[in-house]
C-alpha positions as protocol buffer text, in pm:
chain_id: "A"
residue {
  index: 1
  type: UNK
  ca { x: -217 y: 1000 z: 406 }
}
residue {
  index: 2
  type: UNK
  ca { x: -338 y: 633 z: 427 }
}
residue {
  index: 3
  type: UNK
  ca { x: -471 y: 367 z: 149 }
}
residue {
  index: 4
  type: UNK
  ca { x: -730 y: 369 z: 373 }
}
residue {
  index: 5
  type: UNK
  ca { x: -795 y: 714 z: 339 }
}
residue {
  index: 6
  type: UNK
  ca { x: -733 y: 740 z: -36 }
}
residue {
  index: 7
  type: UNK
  ca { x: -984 y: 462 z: -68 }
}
residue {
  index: 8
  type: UNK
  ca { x: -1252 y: 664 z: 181 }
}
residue {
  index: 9
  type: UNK
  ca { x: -1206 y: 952 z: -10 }
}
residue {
  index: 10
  type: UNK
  ca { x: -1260 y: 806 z: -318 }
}
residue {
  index: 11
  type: UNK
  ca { x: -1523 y: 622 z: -282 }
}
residue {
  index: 12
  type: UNK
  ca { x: -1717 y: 935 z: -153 }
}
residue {
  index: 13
  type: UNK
  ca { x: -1657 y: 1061 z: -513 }
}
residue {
  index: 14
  type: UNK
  ca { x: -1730 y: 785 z: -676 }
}
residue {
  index: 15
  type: UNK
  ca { x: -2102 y: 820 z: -590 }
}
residue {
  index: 16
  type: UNK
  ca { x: -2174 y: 1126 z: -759 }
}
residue {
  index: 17
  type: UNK
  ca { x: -1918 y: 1473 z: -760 }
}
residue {
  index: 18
  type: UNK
  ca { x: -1910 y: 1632 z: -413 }
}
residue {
  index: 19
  type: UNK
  ca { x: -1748 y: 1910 z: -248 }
}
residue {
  index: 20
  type: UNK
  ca { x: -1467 y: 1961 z: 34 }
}
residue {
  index: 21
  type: UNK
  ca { x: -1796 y: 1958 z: 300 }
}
residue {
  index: 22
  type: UNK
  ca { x: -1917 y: 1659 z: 150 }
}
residue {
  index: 23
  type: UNK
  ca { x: -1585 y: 1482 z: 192 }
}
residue {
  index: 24
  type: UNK
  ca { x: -1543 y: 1593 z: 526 }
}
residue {
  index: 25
  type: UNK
  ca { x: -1892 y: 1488 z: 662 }
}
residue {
  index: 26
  type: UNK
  ca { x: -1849 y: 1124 z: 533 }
}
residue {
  index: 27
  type: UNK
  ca { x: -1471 y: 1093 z: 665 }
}
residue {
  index: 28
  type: UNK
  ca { x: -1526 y: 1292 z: 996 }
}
residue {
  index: 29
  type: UNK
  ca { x: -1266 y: 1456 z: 978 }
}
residue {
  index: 30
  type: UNK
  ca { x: -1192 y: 1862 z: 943 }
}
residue {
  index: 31
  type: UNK
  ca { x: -1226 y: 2062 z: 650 }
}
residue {
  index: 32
  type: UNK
  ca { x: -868 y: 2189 z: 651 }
}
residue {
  index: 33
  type: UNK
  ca { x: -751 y: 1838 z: 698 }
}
residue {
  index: 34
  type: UNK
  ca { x: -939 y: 1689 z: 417 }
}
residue {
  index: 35
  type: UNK
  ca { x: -830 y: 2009 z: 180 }
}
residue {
  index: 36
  type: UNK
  ca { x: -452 y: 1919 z: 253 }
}
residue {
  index: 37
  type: UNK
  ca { x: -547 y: 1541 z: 144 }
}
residue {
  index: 38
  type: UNK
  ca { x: -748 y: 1636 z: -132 }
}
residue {
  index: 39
  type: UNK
  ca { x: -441 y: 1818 z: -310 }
}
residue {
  index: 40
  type: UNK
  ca { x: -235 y: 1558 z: -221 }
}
residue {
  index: 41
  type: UNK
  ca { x: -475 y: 1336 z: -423 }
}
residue {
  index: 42
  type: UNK
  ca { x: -457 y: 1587 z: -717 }
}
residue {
  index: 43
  type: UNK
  ca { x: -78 y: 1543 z: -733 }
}
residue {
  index: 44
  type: UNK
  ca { x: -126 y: 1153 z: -742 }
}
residue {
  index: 45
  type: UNK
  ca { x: -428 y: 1269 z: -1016 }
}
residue {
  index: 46
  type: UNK
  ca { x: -609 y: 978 z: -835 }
}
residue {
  index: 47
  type: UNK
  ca { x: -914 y: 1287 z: -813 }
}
residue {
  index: 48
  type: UNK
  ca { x: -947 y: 1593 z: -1059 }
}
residue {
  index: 49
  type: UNK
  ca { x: -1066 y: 1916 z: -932 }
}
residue {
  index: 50
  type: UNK
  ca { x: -1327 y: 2120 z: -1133 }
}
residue {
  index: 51
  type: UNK
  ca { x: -1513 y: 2437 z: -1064 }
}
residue {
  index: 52
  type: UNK
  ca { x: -1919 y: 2410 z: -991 }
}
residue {
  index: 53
  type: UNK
  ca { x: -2165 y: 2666 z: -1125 }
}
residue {
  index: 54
  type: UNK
  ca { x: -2094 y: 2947 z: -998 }
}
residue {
  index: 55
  type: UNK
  ca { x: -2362 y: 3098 z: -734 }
}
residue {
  index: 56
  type: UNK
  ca { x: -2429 y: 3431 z: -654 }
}
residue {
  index: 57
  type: UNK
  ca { x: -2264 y: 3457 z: -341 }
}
residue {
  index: 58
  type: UNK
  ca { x: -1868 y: 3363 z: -233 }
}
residue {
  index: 59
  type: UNK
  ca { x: -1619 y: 3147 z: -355 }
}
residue {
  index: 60
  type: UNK
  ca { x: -1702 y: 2904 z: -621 }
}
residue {
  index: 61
  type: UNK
  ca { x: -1745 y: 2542 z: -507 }
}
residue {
  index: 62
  type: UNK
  ca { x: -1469 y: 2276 z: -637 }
}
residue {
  index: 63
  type: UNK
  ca { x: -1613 y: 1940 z: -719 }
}
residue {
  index: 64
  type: UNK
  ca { x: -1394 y: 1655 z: -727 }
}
residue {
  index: 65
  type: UNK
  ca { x: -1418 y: 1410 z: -953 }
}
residue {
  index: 66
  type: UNK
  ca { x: -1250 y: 1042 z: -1001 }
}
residue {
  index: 67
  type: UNK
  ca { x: -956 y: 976 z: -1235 }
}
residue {
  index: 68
  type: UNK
  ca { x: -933 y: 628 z: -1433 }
}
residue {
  index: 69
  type: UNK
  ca { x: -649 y: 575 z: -1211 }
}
residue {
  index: 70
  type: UNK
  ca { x: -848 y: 677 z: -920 }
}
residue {
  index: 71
  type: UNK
  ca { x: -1104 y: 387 z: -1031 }
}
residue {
  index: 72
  type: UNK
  ca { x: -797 y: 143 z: -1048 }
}
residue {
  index: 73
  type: UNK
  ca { x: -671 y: 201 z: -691 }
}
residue {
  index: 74
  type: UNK
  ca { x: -992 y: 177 z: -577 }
}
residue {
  index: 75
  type: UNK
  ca { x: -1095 y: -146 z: -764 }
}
residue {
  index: 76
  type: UNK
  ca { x: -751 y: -248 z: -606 }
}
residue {
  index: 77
  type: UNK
  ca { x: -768 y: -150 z: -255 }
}
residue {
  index: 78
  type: UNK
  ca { x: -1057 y: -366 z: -231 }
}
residue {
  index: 79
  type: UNK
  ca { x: -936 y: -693 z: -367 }
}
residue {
  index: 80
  type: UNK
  ca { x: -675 y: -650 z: -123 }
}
residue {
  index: 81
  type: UNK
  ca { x: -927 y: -620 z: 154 }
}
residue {
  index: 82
  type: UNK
  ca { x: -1078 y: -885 z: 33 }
}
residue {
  index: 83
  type: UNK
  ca { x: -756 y: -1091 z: 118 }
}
residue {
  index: 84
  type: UNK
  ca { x: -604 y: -1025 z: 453 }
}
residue {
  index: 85
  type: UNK
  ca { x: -354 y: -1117 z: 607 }
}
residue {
  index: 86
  type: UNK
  ca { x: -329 y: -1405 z: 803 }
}
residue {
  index: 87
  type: UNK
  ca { x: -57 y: -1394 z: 1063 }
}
residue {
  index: 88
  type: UNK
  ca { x: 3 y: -1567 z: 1397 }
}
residue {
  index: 89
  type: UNK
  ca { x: 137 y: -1416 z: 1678 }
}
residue {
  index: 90
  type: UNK
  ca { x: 440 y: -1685 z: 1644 }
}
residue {
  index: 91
  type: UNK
  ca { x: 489 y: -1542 z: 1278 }
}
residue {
  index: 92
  type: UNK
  ca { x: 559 y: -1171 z: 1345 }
}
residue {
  index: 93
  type: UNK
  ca { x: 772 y: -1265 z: 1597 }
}
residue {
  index: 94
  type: UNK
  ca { x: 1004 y: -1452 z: 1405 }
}
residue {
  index: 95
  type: UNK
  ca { x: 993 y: -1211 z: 1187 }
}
residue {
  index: 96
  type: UNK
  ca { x: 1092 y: -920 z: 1434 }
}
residue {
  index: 97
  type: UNK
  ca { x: 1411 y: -1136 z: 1533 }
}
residue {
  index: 98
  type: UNK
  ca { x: 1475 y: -1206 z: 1153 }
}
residue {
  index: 99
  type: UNK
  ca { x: 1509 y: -802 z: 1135 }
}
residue {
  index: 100
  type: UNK
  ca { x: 1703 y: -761 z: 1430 }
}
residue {
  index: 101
  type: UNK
  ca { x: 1965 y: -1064 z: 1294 }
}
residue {
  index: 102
  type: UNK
  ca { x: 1940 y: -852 z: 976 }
}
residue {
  index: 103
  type: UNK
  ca { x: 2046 y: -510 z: 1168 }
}
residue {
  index: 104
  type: UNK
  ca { x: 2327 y: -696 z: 1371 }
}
residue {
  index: 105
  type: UNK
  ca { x: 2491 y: -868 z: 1074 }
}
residue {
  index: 106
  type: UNK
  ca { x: 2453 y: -518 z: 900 }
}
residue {
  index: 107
  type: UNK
  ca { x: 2646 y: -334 z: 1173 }
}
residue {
  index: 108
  type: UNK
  ca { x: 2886 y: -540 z: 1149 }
}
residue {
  index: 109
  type: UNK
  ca { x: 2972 y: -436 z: 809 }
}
residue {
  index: 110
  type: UNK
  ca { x: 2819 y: -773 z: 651 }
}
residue {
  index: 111
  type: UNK
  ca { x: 2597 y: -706 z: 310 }
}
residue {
  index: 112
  type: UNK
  ca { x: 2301 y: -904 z: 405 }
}
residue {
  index: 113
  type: UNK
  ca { x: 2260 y: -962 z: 48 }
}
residue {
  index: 114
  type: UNK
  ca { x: 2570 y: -1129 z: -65 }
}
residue {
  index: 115
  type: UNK
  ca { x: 2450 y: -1356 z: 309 }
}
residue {
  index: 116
  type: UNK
  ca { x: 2150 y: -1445 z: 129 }
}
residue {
  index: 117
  type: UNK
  ca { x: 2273 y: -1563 z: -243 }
}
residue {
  index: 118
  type: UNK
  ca { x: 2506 y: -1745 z: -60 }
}
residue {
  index: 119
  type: UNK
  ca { x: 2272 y: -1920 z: 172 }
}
residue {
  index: 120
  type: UNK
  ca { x: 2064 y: -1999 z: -109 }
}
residue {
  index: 121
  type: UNK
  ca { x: 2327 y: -2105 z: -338 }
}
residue {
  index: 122
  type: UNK
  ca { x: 2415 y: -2358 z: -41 }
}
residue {
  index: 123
  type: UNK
  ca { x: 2077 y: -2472 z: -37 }
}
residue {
  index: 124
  type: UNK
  ca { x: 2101 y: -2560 z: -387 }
}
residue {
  index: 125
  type: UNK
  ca { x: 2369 y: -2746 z: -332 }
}
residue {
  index: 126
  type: UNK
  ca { x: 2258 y: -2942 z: -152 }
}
residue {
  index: 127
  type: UNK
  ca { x: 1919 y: -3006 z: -314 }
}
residue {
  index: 128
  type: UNK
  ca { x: 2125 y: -3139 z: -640 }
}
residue {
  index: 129
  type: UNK
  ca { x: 2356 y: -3377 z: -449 }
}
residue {
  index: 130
  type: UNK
  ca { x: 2068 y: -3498 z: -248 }
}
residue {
  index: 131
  type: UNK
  ca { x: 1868 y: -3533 z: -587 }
}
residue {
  index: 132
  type: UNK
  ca { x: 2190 y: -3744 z: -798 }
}
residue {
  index: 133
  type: UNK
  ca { x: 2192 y: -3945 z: -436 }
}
residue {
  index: 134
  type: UNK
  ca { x: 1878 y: -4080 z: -458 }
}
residue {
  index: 135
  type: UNK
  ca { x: 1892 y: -4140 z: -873 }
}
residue {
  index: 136
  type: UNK
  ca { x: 2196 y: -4341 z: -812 }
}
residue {
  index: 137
  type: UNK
  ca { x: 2067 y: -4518 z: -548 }
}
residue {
  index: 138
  type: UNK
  ca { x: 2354 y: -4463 z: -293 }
}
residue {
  index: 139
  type: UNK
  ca { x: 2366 y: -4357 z: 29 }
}
């Protein structure tokens, strides 16, 4: 299931408790599906599930109801909306050859790791003697 999702879901039952129909009717989505993401939910114990009033007639309705960690993910997900990502088209595509240098150099039998702490450790290197250079005023 998807943030997105979780989010939809609870803010839904944020509002006031609601039942599987109510869910389903404000994500458009089917009953069965939103069931399967509901318990999903319960594991997470983002949502707690609690028994209505019984009526007179069938199965007892479950209302679900939001968790304090269900408020924090949801107080969450939307600062995070609030601050998307801002990519160009340039940027993901360096990126996307960055992970396929990545995947070569790992085939190889390379630990990409070590790669970078020594890369960086170069860099430092570098940095310092550039640094005492230009305190010591020689070239």
């Amino acid at each position: 299931m998807s943030l997105e999702q979780r989010a939809q879901v609870l803010e839904a039952v944020v509002s006031a408790p609601c039942g599987v129909r109510d869910v389903a009717l404000a994500l458009t989505c089917r009953a069965s599906r939103v069931v399967s993401l509901l318990k999903e939910m319960e594991g997470e114990r983002l949502i707690e599930l609690k028994q209505a009033e019984p009526s007179k007639r069938g199965r007892p309705k479950k209302l679900m109801l939001c968790t304090p960690l269900g408020f924090e993910f949801l107080e969450a997900y939307k600062r995070v909306q609030l601050k998307p990502l801002r990519a160009r088209k340039a940027d993901l595509e360096r990126a996307l050859n960055d992970a396929l240098y990545a995947e070569r150099l790992v085939s190889r039998g390379h630990d990409v790791f070590k790669l970078f702490m020594e890369l960086n450790m170069i860099a430092r290197n570098i940095e310092e003697s550039s640094e005492a250079t230009e305190s010591t005023g020689t070239v």
